[in-house]
N, C-alpha and C positions, 0 to 999 in steps of 0.2 A: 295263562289259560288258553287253553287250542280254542280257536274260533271256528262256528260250524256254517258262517255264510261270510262271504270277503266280497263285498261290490264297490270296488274300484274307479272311478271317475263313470258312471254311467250317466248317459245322456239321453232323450227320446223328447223325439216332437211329432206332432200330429201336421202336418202342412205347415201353414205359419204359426203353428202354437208347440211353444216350447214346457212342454210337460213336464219336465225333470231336466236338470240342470247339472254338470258336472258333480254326481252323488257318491258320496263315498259312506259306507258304516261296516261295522263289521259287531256278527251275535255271534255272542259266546257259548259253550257249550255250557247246557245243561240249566241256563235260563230264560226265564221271562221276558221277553223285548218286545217293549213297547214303542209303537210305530203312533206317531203322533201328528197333527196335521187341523188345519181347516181343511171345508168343504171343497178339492180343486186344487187342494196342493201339489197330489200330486203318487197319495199312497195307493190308490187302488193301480195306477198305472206302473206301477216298481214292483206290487206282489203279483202284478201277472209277468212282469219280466222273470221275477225269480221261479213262477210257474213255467216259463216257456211259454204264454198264451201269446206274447208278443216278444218281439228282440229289439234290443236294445239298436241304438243307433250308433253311439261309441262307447267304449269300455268292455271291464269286465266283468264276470261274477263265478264264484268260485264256490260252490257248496263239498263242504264234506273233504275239503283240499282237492275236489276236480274241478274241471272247467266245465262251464254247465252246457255250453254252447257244444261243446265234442264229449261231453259222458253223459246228454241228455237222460237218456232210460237208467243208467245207473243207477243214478240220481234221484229221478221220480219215484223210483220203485223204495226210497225211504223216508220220503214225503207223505203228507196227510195236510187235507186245505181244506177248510170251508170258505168258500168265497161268497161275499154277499148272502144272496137266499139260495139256498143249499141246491142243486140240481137233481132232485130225485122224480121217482117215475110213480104219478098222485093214483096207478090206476092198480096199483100193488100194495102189497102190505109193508109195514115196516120188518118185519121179518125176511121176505121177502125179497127188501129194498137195499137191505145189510149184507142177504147171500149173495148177491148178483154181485154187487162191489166187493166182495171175497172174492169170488169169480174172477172179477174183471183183475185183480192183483195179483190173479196165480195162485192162491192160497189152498188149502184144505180146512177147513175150519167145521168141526161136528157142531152141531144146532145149539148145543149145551154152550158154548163158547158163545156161541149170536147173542143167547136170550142174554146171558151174564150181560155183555158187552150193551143189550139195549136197556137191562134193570141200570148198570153203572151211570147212563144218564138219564134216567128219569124216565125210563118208558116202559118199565114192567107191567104187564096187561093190557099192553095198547099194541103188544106186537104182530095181533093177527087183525088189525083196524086197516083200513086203507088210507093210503097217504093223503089223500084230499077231503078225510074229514080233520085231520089235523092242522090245529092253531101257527102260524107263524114262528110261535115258540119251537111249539115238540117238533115243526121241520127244523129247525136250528139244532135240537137236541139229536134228532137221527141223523143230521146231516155231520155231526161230530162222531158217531157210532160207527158213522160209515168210513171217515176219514183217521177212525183210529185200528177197523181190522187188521189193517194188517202191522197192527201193532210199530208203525213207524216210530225211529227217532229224533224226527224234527215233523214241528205241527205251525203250518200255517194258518190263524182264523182273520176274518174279513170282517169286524162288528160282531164279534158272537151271541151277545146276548140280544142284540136285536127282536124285538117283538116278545120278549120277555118280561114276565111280571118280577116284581122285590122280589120274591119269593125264590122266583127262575134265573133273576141274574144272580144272587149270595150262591145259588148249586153249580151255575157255572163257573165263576170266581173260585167256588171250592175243587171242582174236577180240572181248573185251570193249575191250581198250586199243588195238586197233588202229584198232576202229569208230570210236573214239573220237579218237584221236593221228594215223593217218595218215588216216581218210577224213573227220574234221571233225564227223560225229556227235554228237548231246548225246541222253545216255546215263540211264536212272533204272531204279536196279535195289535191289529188294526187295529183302532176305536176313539171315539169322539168323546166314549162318557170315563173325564179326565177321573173322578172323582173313584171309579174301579180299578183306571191303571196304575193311582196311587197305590191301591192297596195289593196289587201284584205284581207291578214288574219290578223287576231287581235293577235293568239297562233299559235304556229311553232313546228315542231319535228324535226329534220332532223338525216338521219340514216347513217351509213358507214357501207358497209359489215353485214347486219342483228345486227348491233349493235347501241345501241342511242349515237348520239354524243352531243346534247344537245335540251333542252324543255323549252319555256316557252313564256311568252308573249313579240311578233314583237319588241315594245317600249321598252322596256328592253336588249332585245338582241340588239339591235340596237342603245343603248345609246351612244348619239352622245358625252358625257363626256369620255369612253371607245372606244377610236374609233381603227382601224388597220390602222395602219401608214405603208406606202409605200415607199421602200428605192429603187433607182435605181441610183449607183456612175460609176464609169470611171472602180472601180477595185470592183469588188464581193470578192472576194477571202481576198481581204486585207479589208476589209468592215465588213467582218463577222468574221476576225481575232478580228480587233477591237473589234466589240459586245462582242465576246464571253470571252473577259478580260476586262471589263468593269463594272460599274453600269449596264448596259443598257440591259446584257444579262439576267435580268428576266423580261425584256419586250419582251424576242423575241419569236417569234410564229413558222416563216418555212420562207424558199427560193425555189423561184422554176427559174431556169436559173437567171436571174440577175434582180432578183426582190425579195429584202429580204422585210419580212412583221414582225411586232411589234407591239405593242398593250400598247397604253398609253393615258395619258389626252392629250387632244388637244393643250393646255397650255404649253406642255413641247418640243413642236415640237422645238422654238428658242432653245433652252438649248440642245437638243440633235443635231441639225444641228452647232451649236456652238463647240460641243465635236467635231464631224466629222470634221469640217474643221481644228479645234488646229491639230489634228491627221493626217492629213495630207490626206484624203478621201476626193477629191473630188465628191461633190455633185451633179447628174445630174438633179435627179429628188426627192422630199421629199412631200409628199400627207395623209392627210387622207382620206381615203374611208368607206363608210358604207353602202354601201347599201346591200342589201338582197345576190348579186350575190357574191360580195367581201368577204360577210362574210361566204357566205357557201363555196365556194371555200378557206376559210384561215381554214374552220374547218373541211374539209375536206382529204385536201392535206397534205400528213405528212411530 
């Protein structure tokens, strides 16, 4: 499958602070990729490289098979970002606020196309409002209207649902998979709320400390045969004594307070709760978890 972004050992530090770490990933065409991280890891500093808002210090990066450093405008001009909190002008309309960034893209776009483009995300009858009576949200939602004028193929968002209600995050989630599924779209969106990238991305990054911790496709990483088993006994201490003289200690992943975490077939849970109790560990609690949060918190936490 052709790849629509290739970044190649990229590096950047701020003075003494090393921000990103020799990075490498590569998004596929026509999906979902989600960019994963704590606070400081390192992802807002990687999606303004691939903006051009900053450059890199070594490496490379490759959008669309060019080089981004020598086909910079090429390039931008099939790009659409929302980054953070949308940059729009609070003293215009949304109407307005949509034409100008038509404008600013070179486009032609009749009025009829604008309204469509601001009904598509949630702003029909707010389009002659001006920007600074609107909620944190609806700039999120025009700030997406704006970044899809000119109908680009690749969409960068930055937290998109940000300052949205249940309501607002489920219609972005939905105009997220459609961009994606029905108009062909490849998709890269930032975000912390792990519990939505579940339910959209197809491909995953996730970073610690400007460094990749692991890449590749959701269904893969999240293979319910490899799952992270959840230990919670009476005694931690004599728990993890066990493990770590055992078969069982090159299943073991990390502990954090009295929550030891492992990594086996599902299959082996009786056989290892079996061991625990010969040994004399009471068992309080024994679980497998997989979901998106579990797993980024087991590859994150050391």
């Amino acid at each position: 499958m052709q790849n629509i972004i290739e970044v190649k050992n990229v590096s950047k530090s701020f003075g003494d602070f090393k921000a990103v770490t020799d990075l490498s990933f590569s998004v596929p065409a026509g999906k979902v990729f989600g960019f994963l991280g704590q606070n400081g890891a390192g992802k807002s500093t990687t999606i303004r490289m691939l903006l051009t808002l900053i450059k890199p210090d070594e490496g490379e990066i490759e959008i669309f098979g060019l080089n981004l450093s020598k086909h910079r405008s090429a390039i931008l001009k099939q790009m659409g970002a929302v980054i953070e909190r949308p940059d729009l002008y609070k003293y215009l309309s949304a109407l307005e606020n949509i034409r100008l960034f038509a404008q600013l893209s070179g486009i032609k776009v009749n009025e009829g196309a604008l309204l469509h483009q601001l009904s598509e995300v949630g702003l029909a009858g707010r389009e002659k409002d001006k920007v600074k009576t609107f909620s944190q949200g609806m700039k999120q939602r025009l700030g997406l209207a704006c970044a899809l004028v000119h109908n680009p193929p690749l969409i960068v968002l930055d937290e998109p649902v940000n300052g949205l209600d249940p309501q607002g995050i489920a219609d972005m989630r939905n105009m997220i998979i459609n961009l994606s599924k029905v108009q062909g779209k490849t998709i890269l969106v930032s975000s912390h709320l792990l519990s939505e990238m579940e339910l959209i991305a197809d491909n995953m990054l996730i970073i610690n400390k400007g460094k990749k911790i692991v890449e590749g496709p959701v269904c893969d990483l999240l293979n319910p045969a490899q799952q992270i088993i959840e230990l919670i006994t009476q005694n931690t201490a004599e728990a993890l004594a066990y493990i770590h003289n055992s078969p069982w200690k090159k299943f073991y992943k990390n502990h954090f307070e009295n929550i030891i975490k492992l990594e086996f077939e599902k299959a082996s849970i009786p056989a290892f709760n079996k061991d625990l109790v010969a040994n004399n560990i009471n068992v309080l609690s024994l679980r497998p978890v997989h979901s998106l949060e579990d797993y980024f918190l087991a590859q994150t936490k050391a």
